[in-house]
N, CA and C of each residue as an Amber inpcrd file, in Angstrom:
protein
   678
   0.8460000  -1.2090000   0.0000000   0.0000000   0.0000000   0.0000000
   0.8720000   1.2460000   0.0000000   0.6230000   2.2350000  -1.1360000
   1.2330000   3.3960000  -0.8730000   0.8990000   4.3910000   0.5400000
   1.5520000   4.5220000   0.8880000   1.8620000   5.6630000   1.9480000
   1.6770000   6.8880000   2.1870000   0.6850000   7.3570000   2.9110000
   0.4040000   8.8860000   2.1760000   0.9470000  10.0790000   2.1000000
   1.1450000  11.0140000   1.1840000   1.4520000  12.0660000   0.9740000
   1.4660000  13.2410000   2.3090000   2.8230000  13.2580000   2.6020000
   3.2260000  14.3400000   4.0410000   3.1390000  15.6550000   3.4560000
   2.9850000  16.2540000   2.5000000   2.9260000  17.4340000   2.6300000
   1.4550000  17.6050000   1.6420000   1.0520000  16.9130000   1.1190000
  -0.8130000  17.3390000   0.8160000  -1.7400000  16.2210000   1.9040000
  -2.6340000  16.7480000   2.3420000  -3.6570000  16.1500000   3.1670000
  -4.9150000  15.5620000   1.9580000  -5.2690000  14.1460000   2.0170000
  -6.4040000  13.8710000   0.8870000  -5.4510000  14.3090000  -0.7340000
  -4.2370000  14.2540000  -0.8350000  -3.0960000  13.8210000  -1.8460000
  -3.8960000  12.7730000  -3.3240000  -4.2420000  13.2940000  -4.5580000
  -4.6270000  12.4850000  -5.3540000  -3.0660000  11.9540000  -5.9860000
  -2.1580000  12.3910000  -5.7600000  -0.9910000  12.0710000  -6.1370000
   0.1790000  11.6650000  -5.1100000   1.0330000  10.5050000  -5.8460000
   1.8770000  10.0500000  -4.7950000   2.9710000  11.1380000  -4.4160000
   3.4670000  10.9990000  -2.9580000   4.6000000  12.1370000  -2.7470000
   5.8330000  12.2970000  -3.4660000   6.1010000  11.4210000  -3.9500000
   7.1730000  11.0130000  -5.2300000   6.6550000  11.9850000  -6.2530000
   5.9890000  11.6580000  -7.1310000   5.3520000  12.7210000  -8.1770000
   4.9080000  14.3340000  -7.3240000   4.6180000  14.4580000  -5.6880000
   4.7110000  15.6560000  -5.7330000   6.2280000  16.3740000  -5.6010000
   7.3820000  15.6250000  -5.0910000   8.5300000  15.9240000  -5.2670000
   8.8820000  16.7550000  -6.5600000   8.5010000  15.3110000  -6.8720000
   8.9190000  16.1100000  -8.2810000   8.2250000  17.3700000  -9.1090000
   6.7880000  17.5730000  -8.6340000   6.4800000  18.5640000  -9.2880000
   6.9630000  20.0890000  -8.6150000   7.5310000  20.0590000  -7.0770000
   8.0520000  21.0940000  -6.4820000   9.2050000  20.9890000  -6.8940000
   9.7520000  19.9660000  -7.7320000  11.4710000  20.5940000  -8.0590000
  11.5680000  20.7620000  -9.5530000  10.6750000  20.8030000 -10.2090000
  10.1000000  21.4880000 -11.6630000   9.7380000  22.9920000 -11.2260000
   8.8760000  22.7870000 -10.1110000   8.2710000  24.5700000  -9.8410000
   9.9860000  24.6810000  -9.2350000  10.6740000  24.6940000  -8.4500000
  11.7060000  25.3010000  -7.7270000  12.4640000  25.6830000  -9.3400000
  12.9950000  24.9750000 -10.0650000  13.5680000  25.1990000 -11.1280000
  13.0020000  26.2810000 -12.4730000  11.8380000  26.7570000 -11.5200000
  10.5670000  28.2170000 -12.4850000  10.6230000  27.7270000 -14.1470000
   9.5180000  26.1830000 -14.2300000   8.9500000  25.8200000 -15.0440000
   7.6110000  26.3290000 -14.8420000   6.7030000  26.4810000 -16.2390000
   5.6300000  26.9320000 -15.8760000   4.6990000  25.9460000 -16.0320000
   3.3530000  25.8500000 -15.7760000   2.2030000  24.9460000 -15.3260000
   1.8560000  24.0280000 -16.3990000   2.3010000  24.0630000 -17.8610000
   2.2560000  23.5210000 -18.7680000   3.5250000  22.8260000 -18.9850000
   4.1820000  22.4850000 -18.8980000   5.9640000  22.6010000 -19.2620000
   5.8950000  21.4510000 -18.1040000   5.4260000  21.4900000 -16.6470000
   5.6790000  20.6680000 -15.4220000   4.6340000  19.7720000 -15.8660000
   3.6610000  19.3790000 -16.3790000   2.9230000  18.6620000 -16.9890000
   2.7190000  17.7380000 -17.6530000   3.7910000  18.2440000 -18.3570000
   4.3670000  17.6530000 -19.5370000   5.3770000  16.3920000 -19.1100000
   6.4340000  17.2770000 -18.3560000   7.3220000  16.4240000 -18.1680000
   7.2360000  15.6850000 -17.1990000   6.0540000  15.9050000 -16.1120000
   6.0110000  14.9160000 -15.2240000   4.5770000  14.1340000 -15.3400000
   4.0640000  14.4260000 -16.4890000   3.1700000  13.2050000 -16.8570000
   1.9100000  13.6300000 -15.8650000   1.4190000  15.0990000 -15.2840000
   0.2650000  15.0170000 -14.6960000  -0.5290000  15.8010000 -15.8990000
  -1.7430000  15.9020000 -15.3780000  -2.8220000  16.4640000 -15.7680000
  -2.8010000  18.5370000 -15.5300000  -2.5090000  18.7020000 -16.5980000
  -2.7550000  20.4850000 -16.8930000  -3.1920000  21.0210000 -15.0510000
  -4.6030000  20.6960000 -15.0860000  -5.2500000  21.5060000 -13.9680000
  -5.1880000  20.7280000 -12.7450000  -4.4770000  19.6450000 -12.5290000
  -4.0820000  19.2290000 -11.1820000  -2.9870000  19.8920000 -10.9490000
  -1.8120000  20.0280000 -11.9540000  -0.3950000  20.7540000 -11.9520000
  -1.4170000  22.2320000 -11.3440000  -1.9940000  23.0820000 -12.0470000
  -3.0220000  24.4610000 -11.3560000  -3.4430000  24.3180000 -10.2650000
  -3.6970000  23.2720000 -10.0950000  -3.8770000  23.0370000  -8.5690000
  -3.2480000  22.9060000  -7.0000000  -1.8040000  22.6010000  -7.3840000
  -0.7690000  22.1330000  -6.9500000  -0.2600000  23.6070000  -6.2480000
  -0.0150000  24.1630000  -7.6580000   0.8130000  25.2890000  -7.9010000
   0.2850000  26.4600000  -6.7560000  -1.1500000  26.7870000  -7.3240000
  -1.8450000  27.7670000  -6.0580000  -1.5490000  27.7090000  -4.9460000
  -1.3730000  26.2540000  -4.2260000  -1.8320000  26.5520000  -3.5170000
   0.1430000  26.3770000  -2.2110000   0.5420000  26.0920000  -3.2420000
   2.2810000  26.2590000  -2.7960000   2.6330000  27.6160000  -2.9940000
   2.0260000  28.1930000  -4.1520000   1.9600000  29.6580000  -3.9290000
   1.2880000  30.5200000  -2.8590000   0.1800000  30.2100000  -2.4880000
  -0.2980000  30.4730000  -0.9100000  -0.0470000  30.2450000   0.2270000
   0.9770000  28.8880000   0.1720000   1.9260000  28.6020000   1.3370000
   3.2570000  29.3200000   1.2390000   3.5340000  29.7360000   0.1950000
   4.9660000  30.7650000   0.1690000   4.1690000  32.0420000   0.3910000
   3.2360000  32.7720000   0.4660000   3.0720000  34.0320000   0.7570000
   3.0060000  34.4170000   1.9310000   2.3150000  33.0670000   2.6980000
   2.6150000  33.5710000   4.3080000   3.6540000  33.1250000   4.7700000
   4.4790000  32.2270000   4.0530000   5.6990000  32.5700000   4.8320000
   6.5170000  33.2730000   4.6550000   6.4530000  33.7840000   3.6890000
   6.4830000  35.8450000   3.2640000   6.3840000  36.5550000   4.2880000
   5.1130000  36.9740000   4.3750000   4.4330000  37.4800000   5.6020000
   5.6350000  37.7750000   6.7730000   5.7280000  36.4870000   7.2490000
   6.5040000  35.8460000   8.7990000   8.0930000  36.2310000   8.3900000
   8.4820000  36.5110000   7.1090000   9.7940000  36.7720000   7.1760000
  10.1400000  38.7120000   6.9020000   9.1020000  39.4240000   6.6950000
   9.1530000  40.3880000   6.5550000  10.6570000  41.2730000   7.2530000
  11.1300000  42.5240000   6.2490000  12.3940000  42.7210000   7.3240000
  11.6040000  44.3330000   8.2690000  12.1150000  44.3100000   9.1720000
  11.7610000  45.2800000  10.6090000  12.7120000  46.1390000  10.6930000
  13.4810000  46.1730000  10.2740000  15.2050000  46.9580000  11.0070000
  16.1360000  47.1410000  10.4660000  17.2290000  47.7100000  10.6100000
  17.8690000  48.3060000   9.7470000  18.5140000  49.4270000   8.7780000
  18.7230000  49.2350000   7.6050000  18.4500000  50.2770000   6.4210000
  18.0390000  49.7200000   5.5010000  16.8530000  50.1150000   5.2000000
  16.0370000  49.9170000   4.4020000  15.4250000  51.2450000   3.3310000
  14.7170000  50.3620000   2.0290000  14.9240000  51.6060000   1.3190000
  13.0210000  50.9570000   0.3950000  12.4290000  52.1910000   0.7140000
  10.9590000  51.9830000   0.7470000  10.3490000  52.8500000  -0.9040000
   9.6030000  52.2170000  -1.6500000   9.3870000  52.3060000  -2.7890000
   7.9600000  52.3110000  -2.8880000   6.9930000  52.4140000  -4.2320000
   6.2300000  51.9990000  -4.9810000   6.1190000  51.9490000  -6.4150000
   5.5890000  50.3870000  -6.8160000   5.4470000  50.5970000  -8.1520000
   3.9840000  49.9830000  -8.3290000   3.8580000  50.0350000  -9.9610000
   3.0330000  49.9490000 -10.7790000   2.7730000  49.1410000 -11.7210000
   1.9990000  47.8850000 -11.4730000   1.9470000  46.4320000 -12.1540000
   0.5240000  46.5230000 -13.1570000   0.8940000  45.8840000 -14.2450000
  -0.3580000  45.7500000 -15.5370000  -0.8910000  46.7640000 -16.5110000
  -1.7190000  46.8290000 -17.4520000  -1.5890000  47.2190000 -18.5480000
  -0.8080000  48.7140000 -18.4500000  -0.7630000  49.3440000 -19.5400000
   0.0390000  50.4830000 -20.0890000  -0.9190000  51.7400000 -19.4190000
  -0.6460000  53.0170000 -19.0090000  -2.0260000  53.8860000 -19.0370000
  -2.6940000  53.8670000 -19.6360000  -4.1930000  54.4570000 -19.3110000
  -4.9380000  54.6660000 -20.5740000  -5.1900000  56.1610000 -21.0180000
  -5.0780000  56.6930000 -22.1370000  -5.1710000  57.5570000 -22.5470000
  -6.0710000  59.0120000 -21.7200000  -5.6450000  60.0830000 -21.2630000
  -6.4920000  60.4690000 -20.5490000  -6.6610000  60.6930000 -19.0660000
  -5.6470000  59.5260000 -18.2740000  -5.8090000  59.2760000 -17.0960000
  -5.1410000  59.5440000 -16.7310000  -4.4890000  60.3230000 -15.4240000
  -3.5990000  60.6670000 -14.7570000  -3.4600000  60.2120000 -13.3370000
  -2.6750000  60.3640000 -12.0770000  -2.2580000  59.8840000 -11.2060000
  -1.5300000  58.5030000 -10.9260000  -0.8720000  58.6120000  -9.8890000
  -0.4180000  57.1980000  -9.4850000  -1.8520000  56.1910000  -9.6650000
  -1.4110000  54.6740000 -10.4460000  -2.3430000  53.6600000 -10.4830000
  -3.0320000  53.9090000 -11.7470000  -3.0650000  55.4320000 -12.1650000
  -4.4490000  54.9150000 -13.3120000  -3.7670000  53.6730000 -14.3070000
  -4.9700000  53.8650000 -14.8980000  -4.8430000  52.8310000 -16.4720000
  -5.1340000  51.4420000 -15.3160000  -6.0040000  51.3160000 -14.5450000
  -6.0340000  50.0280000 -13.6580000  -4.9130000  49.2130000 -13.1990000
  -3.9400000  49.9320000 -13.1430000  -2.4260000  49.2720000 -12.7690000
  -3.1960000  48.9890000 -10.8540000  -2.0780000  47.8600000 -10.7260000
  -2.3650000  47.4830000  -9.5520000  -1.1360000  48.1740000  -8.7370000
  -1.3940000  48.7940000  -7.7370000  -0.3940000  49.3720000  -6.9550000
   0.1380000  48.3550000  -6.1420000   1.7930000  48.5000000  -5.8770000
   2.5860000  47.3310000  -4.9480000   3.1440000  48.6180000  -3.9030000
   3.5670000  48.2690000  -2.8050000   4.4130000  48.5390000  -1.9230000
   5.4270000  47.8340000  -0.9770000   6.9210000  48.4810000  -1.3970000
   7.6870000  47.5780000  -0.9070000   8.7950000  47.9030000   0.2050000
   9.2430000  46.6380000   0.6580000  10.3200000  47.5210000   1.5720000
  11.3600000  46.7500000   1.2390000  12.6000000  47.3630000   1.4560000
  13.7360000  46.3120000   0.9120000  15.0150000  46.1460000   1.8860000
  15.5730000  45.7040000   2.4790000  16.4660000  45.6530000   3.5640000
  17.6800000  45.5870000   3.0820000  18.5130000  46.2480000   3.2490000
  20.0240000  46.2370000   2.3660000  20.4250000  45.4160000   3.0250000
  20.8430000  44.0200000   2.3000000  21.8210000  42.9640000   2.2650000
  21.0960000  42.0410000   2.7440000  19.7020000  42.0590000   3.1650000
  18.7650000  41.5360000   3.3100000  17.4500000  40.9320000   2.0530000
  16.2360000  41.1100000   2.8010000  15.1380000  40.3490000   1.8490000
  14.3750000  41.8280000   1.6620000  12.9800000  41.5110000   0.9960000
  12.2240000  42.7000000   0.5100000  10.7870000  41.9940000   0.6170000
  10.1530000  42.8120000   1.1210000   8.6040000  42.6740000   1.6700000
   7.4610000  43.5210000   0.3220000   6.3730000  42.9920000   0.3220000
   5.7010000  43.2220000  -0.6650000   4.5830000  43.4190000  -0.3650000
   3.7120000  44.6520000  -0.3980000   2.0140000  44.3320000   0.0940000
   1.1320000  45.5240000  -1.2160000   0.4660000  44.4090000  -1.8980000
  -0.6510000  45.6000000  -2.4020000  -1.3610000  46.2060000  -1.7470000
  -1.4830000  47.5720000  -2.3690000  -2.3520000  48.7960000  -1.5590000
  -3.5600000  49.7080000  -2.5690000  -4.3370000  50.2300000  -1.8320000
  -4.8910000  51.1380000  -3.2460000  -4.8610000  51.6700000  -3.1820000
  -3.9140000  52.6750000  -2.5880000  -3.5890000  53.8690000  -2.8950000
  -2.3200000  54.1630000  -2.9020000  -1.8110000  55.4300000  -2.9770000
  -0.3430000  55.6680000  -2.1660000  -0.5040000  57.1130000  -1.6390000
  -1.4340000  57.0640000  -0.8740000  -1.5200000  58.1210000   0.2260000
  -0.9190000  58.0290000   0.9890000  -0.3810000  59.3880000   2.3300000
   0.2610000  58.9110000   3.5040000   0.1050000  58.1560000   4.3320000
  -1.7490000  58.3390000   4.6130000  -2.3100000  57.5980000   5.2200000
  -1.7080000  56.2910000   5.2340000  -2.2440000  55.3650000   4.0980000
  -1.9980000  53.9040000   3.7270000  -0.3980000  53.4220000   3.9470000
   0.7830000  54.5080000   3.2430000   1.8520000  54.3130000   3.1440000
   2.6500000  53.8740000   5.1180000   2.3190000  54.4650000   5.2270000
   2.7450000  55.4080000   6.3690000   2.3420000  54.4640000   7.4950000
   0.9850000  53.7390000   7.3260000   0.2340000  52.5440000   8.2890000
   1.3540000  51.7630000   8.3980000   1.7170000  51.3170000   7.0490000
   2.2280000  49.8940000   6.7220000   3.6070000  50.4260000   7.4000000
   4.1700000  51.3920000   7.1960000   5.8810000  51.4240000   7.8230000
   5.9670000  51.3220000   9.0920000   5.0180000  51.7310000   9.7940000
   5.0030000  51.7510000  11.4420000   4.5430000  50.2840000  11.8650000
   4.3840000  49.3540000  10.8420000   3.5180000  47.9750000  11.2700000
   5.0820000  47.3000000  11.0660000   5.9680000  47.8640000  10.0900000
   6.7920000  47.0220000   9.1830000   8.4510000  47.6310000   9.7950000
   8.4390000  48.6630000  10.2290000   9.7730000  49.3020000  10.3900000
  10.0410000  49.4870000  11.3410000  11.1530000  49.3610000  12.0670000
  11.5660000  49.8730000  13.5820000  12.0440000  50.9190000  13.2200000
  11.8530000  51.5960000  14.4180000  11.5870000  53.2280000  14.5230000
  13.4650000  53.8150000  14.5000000  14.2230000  52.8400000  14.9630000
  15.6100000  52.9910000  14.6440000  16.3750000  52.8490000  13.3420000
  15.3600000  52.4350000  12.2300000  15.9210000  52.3250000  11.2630000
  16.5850000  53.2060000  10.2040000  16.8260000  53.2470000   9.3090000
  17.3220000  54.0080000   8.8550000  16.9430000  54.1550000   7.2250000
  15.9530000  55.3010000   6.9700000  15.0840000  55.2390000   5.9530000
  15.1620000  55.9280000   4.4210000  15.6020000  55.0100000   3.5080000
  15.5620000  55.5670000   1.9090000  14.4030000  55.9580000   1.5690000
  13.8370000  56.8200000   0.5950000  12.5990000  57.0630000  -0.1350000
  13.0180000  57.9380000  -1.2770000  12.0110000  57.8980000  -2.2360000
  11.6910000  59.0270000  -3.3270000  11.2120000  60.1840000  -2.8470000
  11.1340000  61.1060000  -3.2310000  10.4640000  62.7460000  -2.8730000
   9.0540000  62.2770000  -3.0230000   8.0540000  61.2300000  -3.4570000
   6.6510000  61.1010000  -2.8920000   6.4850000  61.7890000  -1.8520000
   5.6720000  62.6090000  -1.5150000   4.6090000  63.1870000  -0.7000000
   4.0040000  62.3030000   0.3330000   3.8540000  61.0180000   0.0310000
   3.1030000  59.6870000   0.8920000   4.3370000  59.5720000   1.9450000
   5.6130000  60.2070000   1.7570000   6.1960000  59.8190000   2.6840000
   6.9020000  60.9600000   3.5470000   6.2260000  62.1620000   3.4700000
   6.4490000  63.2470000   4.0640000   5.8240000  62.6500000   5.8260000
   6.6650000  63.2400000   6.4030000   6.0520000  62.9740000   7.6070000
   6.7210000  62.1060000   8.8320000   7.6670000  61.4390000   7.9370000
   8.2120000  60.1660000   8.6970000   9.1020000  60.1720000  10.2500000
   9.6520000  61.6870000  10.0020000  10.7350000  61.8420000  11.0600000
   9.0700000  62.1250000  12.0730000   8.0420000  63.0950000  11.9660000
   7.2570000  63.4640000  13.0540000   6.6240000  61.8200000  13.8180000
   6.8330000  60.7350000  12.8800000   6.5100000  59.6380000  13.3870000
   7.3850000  59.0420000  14.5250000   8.6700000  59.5400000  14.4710000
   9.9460000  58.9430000  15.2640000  10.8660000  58.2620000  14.6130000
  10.8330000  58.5020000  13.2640000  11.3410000  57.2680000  11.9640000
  12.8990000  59.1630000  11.5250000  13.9170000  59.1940000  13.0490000
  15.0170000  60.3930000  13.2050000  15.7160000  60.0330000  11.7450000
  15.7600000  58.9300000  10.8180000  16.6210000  58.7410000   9.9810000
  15.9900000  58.3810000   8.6740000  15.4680000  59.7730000   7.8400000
  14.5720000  59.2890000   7.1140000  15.7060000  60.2800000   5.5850000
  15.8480000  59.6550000   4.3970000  16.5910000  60.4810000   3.5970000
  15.7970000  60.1450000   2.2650000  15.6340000  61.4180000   1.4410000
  14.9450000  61.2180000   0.2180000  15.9280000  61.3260000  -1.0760000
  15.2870000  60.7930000  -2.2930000  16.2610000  61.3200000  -3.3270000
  15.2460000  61.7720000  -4.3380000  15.4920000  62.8430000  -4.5920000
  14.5160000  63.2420000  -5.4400000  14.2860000  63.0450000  -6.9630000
  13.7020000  61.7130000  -7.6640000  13.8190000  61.3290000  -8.8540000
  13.3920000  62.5000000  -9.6400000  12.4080000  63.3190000  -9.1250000
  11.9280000  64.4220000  -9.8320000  13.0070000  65.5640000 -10.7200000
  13.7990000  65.7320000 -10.1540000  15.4350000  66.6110000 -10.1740000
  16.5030000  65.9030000 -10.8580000  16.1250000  64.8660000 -11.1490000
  16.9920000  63.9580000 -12.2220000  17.9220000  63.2290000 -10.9480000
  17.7120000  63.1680000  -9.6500000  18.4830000  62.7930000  -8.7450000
  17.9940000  61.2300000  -8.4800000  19.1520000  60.5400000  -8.6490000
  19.0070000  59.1550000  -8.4990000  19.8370000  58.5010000  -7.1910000
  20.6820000  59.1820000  -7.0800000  21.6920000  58.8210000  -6.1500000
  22.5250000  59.7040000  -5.3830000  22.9120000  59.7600000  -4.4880000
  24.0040000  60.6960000  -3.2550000  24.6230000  59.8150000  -2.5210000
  25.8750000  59.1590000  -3.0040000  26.4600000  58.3170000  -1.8980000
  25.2820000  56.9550000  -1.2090000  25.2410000  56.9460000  -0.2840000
  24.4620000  55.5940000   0.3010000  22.8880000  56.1920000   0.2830000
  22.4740000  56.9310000  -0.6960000  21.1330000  57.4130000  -0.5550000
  21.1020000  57.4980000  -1.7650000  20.0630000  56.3570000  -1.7260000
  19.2980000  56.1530000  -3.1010000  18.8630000  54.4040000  -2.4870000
  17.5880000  54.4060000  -4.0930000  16.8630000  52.9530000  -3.8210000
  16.7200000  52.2510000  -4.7220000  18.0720000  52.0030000  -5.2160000
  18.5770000  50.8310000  -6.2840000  18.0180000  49.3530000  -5.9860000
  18.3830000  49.3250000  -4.8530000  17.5680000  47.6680000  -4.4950000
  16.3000000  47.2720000  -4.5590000  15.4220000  48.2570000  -4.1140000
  14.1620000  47.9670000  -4.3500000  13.6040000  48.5980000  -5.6630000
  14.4490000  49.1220000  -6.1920000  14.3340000  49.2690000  -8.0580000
  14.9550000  48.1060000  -8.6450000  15.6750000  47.3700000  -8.1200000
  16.0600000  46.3070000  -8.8330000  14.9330000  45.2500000  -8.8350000
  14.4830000  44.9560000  -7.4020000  13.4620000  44.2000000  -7.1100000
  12.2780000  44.3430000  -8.3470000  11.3950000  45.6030000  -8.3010000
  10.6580000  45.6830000  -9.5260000  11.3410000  45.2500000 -11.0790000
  12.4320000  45.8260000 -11.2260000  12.5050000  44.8490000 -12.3480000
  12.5820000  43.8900000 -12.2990000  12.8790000  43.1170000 -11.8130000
  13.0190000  41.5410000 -11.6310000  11.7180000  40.6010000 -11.9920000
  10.9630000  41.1870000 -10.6960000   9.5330000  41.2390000 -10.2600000
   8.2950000  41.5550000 -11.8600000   8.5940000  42.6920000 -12.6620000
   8.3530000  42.9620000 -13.9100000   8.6560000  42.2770000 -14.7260000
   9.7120000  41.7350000 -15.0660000   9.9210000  40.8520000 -16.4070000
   9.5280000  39.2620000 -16.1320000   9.6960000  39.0680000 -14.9120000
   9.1810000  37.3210000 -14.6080000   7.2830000  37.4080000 -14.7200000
   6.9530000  38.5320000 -14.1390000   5.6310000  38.3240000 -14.2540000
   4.8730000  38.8390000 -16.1520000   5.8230000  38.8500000 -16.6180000
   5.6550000  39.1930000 -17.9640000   5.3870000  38.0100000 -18.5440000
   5.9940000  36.7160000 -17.9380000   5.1880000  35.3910000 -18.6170000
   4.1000000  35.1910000 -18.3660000   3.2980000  35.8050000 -17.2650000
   1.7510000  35.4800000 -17.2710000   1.1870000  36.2040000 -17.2940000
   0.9570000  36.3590000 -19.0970000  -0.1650000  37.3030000 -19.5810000
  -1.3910000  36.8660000 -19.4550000  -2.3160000  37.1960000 -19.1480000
  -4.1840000  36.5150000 -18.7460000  -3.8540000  36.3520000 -17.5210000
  -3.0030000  36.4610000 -16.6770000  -3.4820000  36.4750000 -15.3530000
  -4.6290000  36.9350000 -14.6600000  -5.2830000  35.9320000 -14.4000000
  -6.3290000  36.8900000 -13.2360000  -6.0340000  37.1810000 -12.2140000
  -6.6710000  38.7600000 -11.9100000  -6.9540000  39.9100000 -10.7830000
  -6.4460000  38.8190000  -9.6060000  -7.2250000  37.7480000  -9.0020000
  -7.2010000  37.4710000  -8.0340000  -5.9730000  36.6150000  -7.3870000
  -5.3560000  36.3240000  -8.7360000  -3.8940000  35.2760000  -8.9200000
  -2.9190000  36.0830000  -8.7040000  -3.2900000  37.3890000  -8.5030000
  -1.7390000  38.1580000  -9.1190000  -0.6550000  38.3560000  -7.1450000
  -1.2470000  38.4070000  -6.4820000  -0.9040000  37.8430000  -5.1460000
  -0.2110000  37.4530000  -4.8170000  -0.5810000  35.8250000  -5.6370000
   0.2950000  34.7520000  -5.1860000   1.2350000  34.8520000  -6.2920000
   1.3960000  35.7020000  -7.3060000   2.3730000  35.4850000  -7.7980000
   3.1450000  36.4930000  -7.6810000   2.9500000  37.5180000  -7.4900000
   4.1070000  38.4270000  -6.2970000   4.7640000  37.6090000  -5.4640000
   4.0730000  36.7840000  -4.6700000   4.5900000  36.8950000  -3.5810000
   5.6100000  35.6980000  -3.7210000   5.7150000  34.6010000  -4.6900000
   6.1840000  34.2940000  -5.6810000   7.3220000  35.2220000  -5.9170000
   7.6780000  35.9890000  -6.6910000   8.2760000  36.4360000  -6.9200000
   9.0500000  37.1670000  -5.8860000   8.6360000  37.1880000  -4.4700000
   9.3500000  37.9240000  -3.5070000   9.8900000  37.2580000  -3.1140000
   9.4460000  35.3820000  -2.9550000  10.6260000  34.9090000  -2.0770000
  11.4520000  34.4840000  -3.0490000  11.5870000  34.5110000  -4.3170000
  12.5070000  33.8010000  -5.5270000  13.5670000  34.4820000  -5.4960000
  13.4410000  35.8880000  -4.8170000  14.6180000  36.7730000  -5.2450000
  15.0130000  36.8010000  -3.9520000  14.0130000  36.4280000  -2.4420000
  15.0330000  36.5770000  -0.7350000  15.8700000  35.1870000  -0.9530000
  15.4810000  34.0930000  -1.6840000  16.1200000  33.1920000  -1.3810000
  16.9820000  32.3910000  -3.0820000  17.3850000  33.5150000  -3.7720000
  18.1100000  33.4470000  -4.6790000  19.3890000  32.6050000  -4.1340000
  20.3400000  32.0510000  -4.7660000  21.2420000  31.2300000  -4.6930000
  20.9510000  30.4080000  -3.2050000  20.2480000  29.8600000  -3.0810000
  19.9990000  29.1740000  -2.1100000  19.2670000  28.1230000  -2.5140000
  19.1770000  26.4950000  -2.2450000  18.4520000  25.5730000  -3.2790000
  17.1800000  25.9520000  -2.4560000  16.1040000  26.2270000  -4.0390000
  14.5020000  26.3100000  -3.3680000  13.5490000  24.9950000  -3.2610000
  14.2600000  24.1560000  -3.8200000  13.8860000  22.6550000  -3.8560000
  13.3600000  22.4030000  -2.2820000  14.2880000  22.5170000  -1.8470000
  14.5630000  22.1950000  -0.4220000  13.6730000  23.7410000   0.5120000
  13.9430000  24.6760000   0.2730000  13.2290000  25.4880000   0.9750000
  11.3090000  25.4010000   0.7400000  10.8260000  24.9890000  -0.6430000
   9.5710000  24.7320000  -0.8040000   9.5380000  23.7860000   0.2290000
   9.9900000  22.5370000   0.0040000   9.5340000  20.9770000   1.4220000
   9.2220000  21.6050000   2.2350000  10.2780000  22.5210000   2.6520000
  10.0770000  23.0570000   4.5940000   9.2580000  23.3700000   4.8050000
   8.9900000  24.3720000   3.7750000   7.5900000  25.2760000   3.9710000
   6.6100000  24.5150000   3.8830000   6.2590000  23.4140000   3.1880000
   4.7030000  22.7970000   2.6010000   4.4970000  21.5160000   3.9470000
   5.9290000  21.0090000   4.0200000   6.1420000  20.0170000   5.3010000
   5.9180000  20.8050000   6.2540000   5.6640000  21.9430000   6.7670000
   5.5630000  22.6370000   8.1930000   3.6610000  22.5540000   8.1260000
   3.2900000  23.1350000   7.0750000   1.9010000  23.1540000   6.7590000
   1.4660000  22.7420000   5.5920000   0.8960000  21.1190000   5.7540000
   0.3010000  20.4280000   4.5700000  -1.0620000  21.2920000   3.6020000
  -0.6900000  21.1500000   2.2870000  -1.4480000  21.7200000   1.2440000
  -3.1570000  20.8100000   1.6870000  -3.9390000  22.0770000   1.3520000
  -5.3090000  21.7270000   1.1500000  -5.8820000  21.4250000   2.9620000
């Protein structure tokens, strides 16, 4: 009698074949391609995938960085503007907000706006007050020193200013590109997918040169799928 599957609960597939389909996903094959080569079915592989993608987002979550120097951003995910529209987000772009920890990992949370309000919630949830803070000349982030955040430095992209010595936010501009061209393979994404595939994309780049083979198990072995 086969033995059941330790990291899916009610497993239509043996743990052998799910091995292997987490070291096809660790190796960023896509849902057709892992299918193929491991002989499952299209929408069981869709099935798989979600929901290892929902087990990597909270452990996202739990690894968030707090401290430090860090260098705090926003960008702008999906179609092109649309003609006409102005402000941060139009053209239905989905707004991201990030934080990035120099020499560290980078945290990711959609928002809908980029008001101070919203901005400003998330840093006091996300940042120790000793840290030491990069930003753009955004307006969303006016305010920071009256918060207790004594080490707050801007660079003003507006002024053609990109950089001053250790002030500037190359890292979490790198992050978006990264983040941008990988999610460029899934065109038709739906609204509600796009989440898990951030977040996806956040731990691919905290745990770059590190085998993810082995870091997926941990995660799915700590908390069985489904």
């Amino acid at each position: 009698m086969e033995r059941a599957n330790k990291y899916a609960n009610r497993s239509k597939i043996s743990e052998a074949k799910f091995r292997q389909l987490v070291k096809l996903f660790a190796i960023d094959l896509d849902a057709s391609q892992i299918a193929q080569v491991a002989g499952l079915n299209r929408n069981t592989v869709n099935r798989y995938l979600t929901a290892i993608r929902q087990r990597v987002a909270e452990f996202c979550e739990q690894e968030s960085p707090v401290f430090g120097e860090v260098e705090i951003d926003e960008s702008y995910f999906g179609p092109r503007r649309v003609k006409g529209q102005h402000g941060r987000g139009a053209g239905c772009k989905t707004i991201v907000f990030g934080i990035f920890k120099r020499q560290g990992k980078v945290y990711t949370e959609i928002v809908p706006d980029c008001s101070r309000k919203t901005l400003q919630a998330i840093i006091r949830g996300r940042v120790g007050l000793d840290s030491v803070i990069h930003t753009n000349g955004w307006r969303g982030y006016w305010g920071l020193v009256d918060l207790g955040y004594q080490k707050h430095f801007r660079v003003n992209h507006a002024e053609n200013e990109f950089a001053n010595g250790r002030n500037h936010i190359n890292g979490i501009e790198s992050f978006w590109g990264y983040a941008k061209t990988r999610l460029a393979r899934f065109r038709g994404m739906k609204k509600h997918m796009f989440l898990w595939h951030l977040k996806e994309c956040e731990f691919r780049f905290n745990h770059r040169g590190q085998d993810l083979y082995k870091a997926l198990l941990k995660i799915v072995r700590a908390r069985p799928l489904f």
